[in-house]
C-alpha angles and dihedrals in degrees: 000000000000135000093262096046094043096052089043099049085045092046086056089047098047093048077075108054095072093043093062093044087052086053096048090049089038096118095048090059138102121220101272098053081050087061094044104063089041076064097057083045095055090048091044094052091046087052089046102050090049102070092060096048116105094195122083089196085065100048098051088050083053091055084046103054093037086048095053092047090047114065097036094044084047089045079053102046091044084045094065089062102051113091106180094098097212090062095049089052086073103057095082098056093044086054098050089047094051085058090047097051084045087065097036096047093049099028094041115009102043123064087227133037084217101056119102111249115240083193102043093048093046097043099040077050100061093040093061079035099059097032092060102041088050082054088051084040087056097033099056085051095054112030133061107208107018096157073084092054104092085204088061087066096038086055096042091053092043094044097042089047102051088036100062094019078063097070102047087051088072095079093045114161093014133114094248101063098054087050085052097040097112092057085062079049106058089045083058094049094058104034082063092052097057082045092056094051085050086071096040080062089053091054092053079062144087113268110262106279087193133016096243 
């Protein structure tokens, strides 16, 4: 088995390690978290299905519609942690905005609806990016152990993954970056397992008292 297969076989297997930690720890959550791990399933099942199409046009609908969920679903779930209203005043129009570029970047920009966007994927990037790393900025001002905070961990994996993913999605629909995948792989590997300790913290918690 070569580089690129191993990493990507292990990247599949490894989706599923924070889901069923989030199913285990289902009952101690609060909404959010519950969210959350629907998310990685989402994303799980996606990885899973691809594979076995046949059709490249499928597959591609499949990333679309999993790329325009994502970043305004990942601006909402930051957002709850975020506690300065007039930033949070801004989450809604970002993600607005993040649903808007998605349909300008494939349905304009782009010469085919069903192209990858270099700009979309590198935009909608830094803006989780940045998001999260402004909520750990925040939140190792203001809090004292926050190895004990599940959102520190949340924000670490998310923030750790679109940082780095950013860069390689520079060279989207290129060569180089299938020859390069497994290094994205690897990024994703262990961004889920810092998910997945981000709901280990959770279990060493009370079980959730509100939704919010």
């Amino acid at each position: 088995m070569d580089t690129y297969k191993f990493f990507s076989y292990a990247s599949n297997i490894v989706e599923a390690v924070p889901v069923i930690a989030g199913i285990v720890f289902y009952k101690k959550e609060k909404t959010k978290y519950r969210l959350f791990m629907f998310y990685l399933l989402y994303g799980f099942l996606t990885d899973t299905v691809k594979p076995f199409l046949t059709s490249d046009v499928m597959n591609r609908i499949i990333n679309h519609i999993y790329s325009l969920i994502e970043t305004p679903f990942l601006l909402w779930f930051i957002g709850q942690g975020i506690t300065n209203k007039k930033i949070k005043a801004l989450v809604l129009p970002a993600m607005i905005l993040s649903v808007l570029l998605w349909f300008y970047c494939h349905f304009i920009h782009e010469t085919s609806a069903l192209k990858f966007s270099a700009l979309y994927d590198n935009v909608s990037c830094l803006l989780v990016a940045a998001a999260a790393a402004y909520s750990l900025l925040i939140m190792t001002h203001d809090e004292t152990n926050i190895a004990a905070l599940p959102d520190f961990w949340f924000l670490t994996g998310i923030f750790f993954y679109f940082f780095i993913a950013g860069f390689l999605f520079n060279f989207i629909e290129s060569d180089l970056l299938k020859r390069v995948w497994f290094i994205h792989n690897i990024i994703s590997i262990l961004s889920l397992l810092i998910l997945t300790k981000a709901f280990f913290v959770i279990g060493k918690q009370q079980p959730a008292t509100s939704n919010r």
